[in-house]
N, C-alpha and C positions, 0 to 999 in steps of 0.2 A: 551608420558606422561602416566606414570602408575599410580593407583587410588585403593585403598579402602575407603571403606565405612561399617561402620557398622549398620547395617540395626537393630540391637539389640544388645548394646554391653552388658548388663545384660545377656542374654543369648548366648553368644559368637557366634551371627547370623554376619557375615562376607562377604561382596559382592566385588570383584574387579573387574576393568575395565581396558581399555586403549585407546589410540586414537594417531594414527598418523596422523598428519597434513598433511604432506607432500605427495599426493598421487603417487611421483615417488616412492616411502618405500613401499608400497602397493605389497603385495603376493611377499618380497622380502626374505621373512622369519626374517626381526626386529622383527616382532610383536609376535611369537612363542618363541624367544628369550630370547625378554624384559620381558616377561609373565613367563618362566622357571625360570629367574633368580630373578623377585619378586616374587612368589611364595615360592620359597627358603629361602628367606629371611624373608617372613611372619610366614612359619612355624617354623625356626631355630628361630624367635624372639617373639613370641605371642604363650604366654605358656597354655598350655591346648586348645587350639582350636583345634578341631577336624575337622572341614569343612570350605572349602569355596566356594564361587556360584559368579557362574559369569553370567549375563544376557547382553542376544543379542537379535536379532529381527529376524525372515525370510530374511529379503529385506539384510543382510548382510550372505550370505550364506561362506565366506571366516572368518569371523569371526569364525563361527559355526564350520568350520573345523578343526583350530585353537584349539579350544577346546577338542575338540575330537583327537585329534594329541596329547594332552597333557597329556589325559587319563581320563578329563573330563568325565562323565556320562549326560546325557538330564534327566534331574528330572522333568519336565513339557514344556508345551506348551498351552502357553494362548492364545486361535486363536483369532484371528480378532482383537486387541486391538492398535493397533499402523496405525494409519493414514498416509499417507504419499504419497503426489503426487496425491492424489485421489485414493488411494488404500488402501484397510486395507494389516496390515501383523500382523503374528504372534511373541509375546514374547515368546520366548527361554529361558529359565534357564537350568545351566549344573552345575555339583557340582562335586566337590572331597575330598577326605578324607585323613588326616594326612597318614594312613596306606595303604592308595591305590598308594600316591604318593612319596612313599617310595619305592615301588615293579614297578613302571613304569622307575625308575634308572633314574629321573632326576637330583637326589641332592646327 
């Protein structure tokens, strides 16, 4: 399942996610995919946005790569905010830009 969210659509602030259920899909490469191919679709159909952000946690480190494979940037790191298991982890935010992912030759 792929996922935006507008975190501000006044200011054309933009977040999308995804989730696969199924953890035999898992580091199968769907999820790199399904994410190429919404993204594509987000920026050929939402006119003037310039960016979009996608937020993960530390404790998902295959996500984070995911991002980064795509051409994403790490725009911050909110340590310690996410609980889990008895453990804190860190929020992740990665960003990209109409014109960066333009020149990464996904679309």
């Amino acid at each position: 399942m792929v996922s935006k969210d507008w975190i501000d659509k006044q200011t054309r602030w933009l977040e999308i996610g995804i989730v696969i259920y199924d953890s035999r899909k898992w580091s199968g490469g769907y999820g790199t995919t399904a994410l190429q191919i919404w993204i594509n679709h987000i920026f050929q159909n939402t006119d003037k946005l310039e960016h979009i952000g996608l937020t993960t946690w530390s404790g998902n480190p295959s996500m984070m790569r995911v991002a980064e494979k795509l051409g994403f940037q790490k725009e911050a790191q909110i340590r310690k905010v996410r609980y889990y298991n008895g453990k804190y982890y860190d929020s992740m935010k990665y960003g990209i830009l109409r014109d960066e992912w333009k020149n990464v030759g996904k679309n």
